[in-house]
N, C-alpha and C positions, 0 to 999 in steps of 0.2 A: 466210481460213484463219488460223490462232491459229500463231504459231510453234511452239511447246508443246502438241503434241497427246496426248490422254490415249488409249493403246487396253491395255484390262487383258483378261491372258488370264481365262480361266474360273477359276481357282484362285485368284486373285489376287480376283476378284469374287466369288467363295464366300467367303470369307477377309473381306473386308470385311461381305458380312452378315450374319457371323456374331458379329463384330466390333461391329457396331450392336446386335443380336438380343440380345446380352448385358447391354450396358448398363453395362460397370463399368468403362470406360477414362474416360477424365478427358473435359470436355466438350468441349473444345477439338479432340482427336484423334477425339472421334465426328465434329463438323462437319467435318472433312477428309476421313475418311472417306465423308458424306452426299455433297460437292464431287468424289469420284476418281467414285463412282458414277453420277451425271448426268452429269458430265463424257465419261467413258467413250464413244468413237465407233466400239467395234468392234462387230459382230454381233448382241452380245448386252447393249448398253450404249444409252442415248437418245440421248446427242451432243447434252449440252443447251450454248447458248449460254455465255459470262460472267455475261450481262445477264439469265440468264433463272435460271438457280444463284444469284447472289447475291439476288433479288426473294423465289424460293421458300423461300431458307433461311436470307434476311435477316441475312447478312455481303456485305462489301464486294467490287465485280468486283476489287481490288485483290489480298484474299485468294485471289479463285478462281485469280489469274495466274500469285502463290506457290506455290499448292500446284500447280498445272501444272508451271511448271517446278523444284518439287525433285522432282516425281517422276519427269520426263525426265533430269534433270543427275544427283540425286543417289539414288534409289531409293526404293522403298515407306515404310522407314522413317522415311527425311529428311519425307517429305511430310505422313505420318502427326501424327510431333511436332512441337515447338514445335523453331526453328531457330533458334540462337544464337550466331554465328561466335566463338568461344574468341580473346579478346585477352589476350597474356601482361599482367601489372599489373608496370608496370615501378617497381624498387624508386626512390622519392626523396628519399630522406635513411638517409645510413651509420651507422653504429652510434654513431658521434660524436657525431654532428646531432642523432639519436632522442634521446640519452640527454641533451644539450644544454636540450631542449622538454620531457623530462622531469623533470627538475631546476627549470625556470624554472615547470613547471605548478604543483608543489608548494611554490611559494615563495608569498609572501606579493607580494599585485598594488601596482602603481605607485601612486602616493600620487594620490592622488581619484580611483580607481577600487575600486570595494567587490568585484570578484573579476574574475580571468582570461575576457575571453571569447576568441574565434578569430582575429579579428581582430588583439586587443592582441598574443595570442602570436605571429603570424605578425611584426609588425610591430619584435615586441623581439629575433625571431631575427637580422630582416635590421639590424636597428639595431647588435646584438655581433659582426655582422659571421660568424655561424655559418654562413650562409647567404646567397647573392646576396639567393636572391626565393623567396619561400614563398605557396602560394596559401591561404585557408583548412582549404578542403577537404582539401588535403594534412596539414594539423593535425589535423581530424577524423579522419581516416583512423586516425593514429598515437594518438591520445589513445582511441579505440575500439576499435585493438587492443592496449592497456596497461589498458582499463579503465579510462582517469582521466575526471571529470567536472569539474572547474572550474567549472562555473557550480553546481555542488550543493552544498548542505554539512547537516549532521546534527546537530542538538543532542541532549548528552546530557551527564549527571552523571560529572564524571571525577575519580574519589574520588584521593587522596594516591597514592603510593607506598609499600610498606615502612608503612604504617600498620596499628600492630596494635587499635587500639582501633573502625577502623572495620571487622576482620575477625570481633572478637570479637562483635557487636553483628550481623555479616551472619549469622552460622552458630548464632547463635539465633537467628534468625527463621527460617533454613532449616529448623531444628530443629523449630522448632511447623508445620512443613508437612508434616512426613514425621512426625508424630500422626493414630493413624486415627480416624474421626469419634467425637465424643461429645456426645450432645442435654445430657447434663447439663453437658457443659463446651465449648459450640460455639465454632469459630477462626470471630473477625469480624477481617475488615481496612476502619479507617476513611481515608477520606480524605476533600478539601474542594479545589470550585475553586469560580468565579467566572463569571456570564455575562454577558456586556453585553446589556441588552434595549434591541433596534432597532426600529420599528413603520416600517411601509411610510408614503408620504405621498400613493402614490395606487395604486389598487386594481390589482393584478395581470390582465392578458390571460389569462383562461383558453386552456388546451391547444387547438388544434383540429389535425383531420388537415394531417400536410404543416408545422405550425406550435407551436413548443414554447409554452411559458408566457413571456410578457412580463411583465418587474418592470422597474418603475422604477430608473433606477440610485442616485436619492437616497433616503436613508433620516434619520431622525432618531430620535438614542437618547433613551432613556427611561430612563438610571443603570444599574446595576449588582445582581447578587443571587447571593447563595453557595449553595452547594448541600455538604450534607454524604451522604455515600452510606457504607453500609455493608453488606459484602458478605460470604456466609458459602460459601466457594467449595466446601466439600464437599455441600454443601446444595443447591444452587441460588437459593439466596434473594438480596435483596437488599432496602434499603431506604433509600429517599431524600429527603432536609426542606429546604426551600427556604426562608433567612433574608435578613432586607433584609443582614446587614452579617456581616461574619467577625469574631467576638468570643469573648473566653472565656466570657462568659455564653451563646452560643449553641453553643459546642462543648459547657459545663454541661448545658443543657436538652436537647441529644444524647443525651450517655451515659445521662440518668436515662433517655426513652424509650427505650432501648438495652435498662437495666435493668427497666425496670417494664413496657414497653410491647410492646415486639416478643421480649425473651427473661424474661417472668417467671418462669419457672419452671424456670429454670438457674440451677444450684449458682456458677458461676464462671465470668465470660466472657473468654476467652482472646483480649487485641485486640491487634491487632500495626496502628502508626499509626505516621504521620513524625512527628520530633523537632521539631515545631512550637513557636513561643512560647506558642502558644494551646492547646496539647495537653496542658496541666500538669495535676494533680488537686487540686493551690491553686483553680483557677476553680473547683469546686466549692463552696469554704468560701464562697467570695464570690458564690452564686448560692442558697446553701440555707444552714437550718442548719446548727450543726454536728453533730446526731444521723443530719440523712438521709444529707450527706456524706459522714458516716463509715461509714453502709449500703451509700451507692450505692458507696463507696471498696472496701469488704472484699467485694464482686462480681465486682471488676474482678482479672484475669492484664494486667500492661501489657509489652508488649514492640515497644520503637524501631525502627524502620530506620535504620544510620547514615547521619552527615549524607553529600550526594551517592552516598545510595543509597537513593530514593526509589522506583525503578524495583523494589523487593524485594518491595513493598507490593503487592499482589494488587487494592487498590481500582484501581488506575489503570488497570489491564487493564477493568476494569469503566465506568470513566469514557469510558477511547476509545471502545467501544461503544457508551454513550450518546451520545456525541457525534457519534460516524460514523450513530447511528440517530433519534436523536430531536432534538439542539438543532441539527444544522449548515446553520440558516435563520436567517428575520429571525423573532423575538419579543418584543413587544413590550411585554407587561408580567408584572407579576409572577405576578396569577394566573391568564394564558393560561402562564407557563412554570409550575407547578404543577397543572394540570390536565392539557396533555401528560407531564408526568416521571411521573404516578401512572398515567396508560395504560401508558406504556412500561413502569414500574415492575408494574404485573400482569399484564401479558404474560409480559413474562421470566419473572416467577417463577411463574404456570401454566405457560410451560414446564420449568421446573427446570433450567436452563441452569448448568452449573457451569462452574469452571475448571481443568482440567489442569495443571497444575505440575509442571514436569519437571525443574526446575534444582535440583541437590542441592548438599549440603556436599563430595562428591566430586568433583562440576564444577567447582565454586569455586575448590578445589584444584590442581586441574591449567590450567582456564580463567585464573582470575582469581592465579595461582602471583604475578606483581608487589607484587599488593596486600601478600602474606604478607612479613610480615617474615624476614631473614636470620637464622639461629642462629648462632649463634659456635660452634666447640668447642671 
């Protein structure tokens, strides 16, 4: 005899299979349910075993013992749900201590360590003597409910203060975004990075069920190659040239296919690029005459990004995407990476993917208010 004997009146067994019949309680409270019902030794119930409930409905005789006795101790409900006995979270560090761990998370870490992990913090509290004894966990706890991450950090362009030359330089650029489209005078934003080509040095494990792709973890590079991209965000378009080296003669040979090549038949191309050494309209004189230079020159609208505000440029948005979509693997040479970038490259742009730009000169304003310089009156 089971100490825990299940015997459910008829309402109580109606109840339950209506309960299953339905289907939309969580799966856990059906299989308790399926357990009260076999279980069940009154009249109208089987009186089935532990040993014979747990086989048929393939959970443990352990659960069938639980759900016995919370529904003898603690009622229909208990038995039903999942059972979680409520421990208070007893506070372990006062307002002092918190703010202590706080203060040390946002400092700058011990000399030969490159950033805070759990351990250092727990070790520098008892060391200042904040605290006897601190377990890690207890640091997680407190650094998870302040939101602080110590082991993460963010890079990013962090323009001057109070600088008016780099607000005057952001709010035209802002300015050629909130222009609404024109074929005769389309907005391109160019930009340039750099890929290391890696080639594998022995063949990849194809996929099989149960088993992802094996790559060898050595690689061996094969140099370097630039990539210029320019993108025309109200458009959907974009278009991409893969050079051995980042040079003014190959940012030259950009603009004229810019000019001649992808936008002939525009009055005036409206380009907004970072303030690059290589971004000058001098490398033109020095890549052409000076009759086509001065053609290719009187086509061009040129408008900067300022310096550390690279992120204004509309091409990077277009870069991360390539990057998250097409290069972030091993390639190995230059024209396996220009056979993939011209797939990727018409795809996008059969699909017309453009970019939304949402940040105005009125965000800036109230956002970026530091950057603006002070008025005197």
């Amino acid at each position: 005899m089971k100490k825990y004997i299940v015997k459910l009146a008829k309402e109580e067994r109606a109840d339950l299979c209506k309960l299953i019949a339905q289907g939309k309680a969580a799966a856990r409270k059906l299989t308790h349910a399926r357990i009260l019902l076999k279980a069940d030794s009154s009249e109208d119930g089987p009186g089935w075993t532990d040993q014979a409930i747990s086989e048929a409905l393939e959970v443990g005789t352990a659960t069938v013992e639980r759900v016995r006795q919370r529904l003898v101790e603690e009622g229909m409900a208990a038995a039903l749900n999942r059972h979680r006995p409520h421990t208070p979270r007893l506070r372990k560090l006062d307002g002092e201590q918190e703010a202590h761990l706080i203060a040390l998370t946002c400092s700058q870490p011990e000399e030969g360590q490159e950033r805070w992990t759990l351990q250092l913090l727990a070790d520098k509290l008892v060391q200042l003597q904040v605290v006897e004894s601190i377990s890690r966990e207890t640091v997680r706890q407190v650094l998870e409910h302040n939101e602080l991450k110590p082991w993460l950090n963010k890079q990013w362009c962090i323009p001057p203060k109070s600088n008016a030359e780099f607000v005057c330089q952001m709010e035209e650029v802002l300015s050629v975004y909130t222009q609404p489209y024109d074929e005769r005078r389309p907005q391109v934003c160019l930009d340039e990075t750099s890929k290391q080509l890696v080639s594998e040095t022995r063949v990849p494990l194809p996929m099989q069920p149960g088993q992802p792709e094996c790559c060898d973890y050595e690689y061996e590079r094969q140099g370097t190659c630039n990539l210029f991209v320019a993108c025309e965000p109200l458009a959907g378009k974009r278009y991409l040239q893969v050079t051995e080296q980042r040079t003014k003669a190959d940012f030259a040979r950009f603009i004229r296919d810019l000019v001649d090549v992808y936008y002939p038949t525009a009055e005036k191309l409206v380009l907004v690029m970072d303030n690059l050494n290589t971004h000058t309209l001098a490398a033109l004189y020095e890549v052409f005459e000076p009759a086509q230079a001065r053609r290719l020159i009187e086509k061009l609208e040129l408008h900067y990004t300022p310096k550390h505000g690279s992120w204004l440029n509309m091409a990077e948005i277009e870069f991360s995407v390539l990057t998250r979509q097409c290069l972030d693997r091993r390639i190995g040479s230059r024209t396996e990476l220009e056979r993939e970038v011209a797939a990727w490259q018409a795809k996008r742009n059969g699909q017309a993917v453009s970019i939304n730009w949402r940040f105005t000169t009125t965000d800036a304003r109230i956002k970026l208010k530091h950057l603006y310089p002070s008025i005197a009156d």
